[in-house]
C-alpha positions, 0 to 999 in steps of 0.5 A, a space after each residue: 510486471 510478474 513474469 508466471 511459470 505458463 509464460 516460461 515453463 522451464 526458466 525457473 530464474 525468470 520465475 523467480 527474478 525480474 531485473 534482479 528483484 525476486 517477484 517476493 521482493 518485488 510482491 513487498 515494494 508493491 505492498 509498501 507503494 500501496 501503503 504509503 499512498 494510503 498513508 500520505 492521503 490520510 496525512 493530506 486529508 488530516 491536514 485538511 481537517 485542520 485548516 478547516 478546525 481552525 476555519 471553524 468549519 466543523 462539518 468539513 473538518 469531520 468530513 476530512 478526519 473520516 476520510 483520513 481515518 478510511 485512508 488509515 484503515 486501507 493502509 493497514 489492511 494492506 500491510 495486514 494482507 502483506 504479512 499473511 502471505 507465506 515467506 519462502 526463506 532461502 
């Protein structure tokens, strides 16, 4: 959890830190958790495509790509949303 300046006015290093990881580190990681969550269900859903390719379930398997293919778009626009956020270099 973030900690906000209303919550603590004048702590500055409270702003900017959470046990040791400033809150832009920590924006980063999140985006990163985000990402790869969509990333393993595409892989999960790719796979399960496959099984049901080689089962010669044609419908289950297009149902499984378009799933995969949702997950990879959500992944990406994640990492989009991550790189429009302004940096503040220090």
């Amino acid at each position: 959890m973030f900690i906000t300046g209303a919550a603590n006015p004048g702590n500055n290093k409270e702003e900017e830190e959470v046990n040791g990881t400033s809150i832009e580190n920590q924006e980063l990681i999140e985006n990163h958790r985000r990402s790869a969550v969509h990333h393993e269900a595409a892989a999960k859903h790719h796979l399960e495509a496959v099984r049901h390719r080689l089962a010669g379930n044609v419908e289950e398997a297009s149902q499984n790509a378009q799933k995969a293919n949702e997950h990879s778009f959500l992944a990406l626009e994640v990492e989009k949303s991550a790189k429009k956020r302004p940096r503040i270099d220090k």
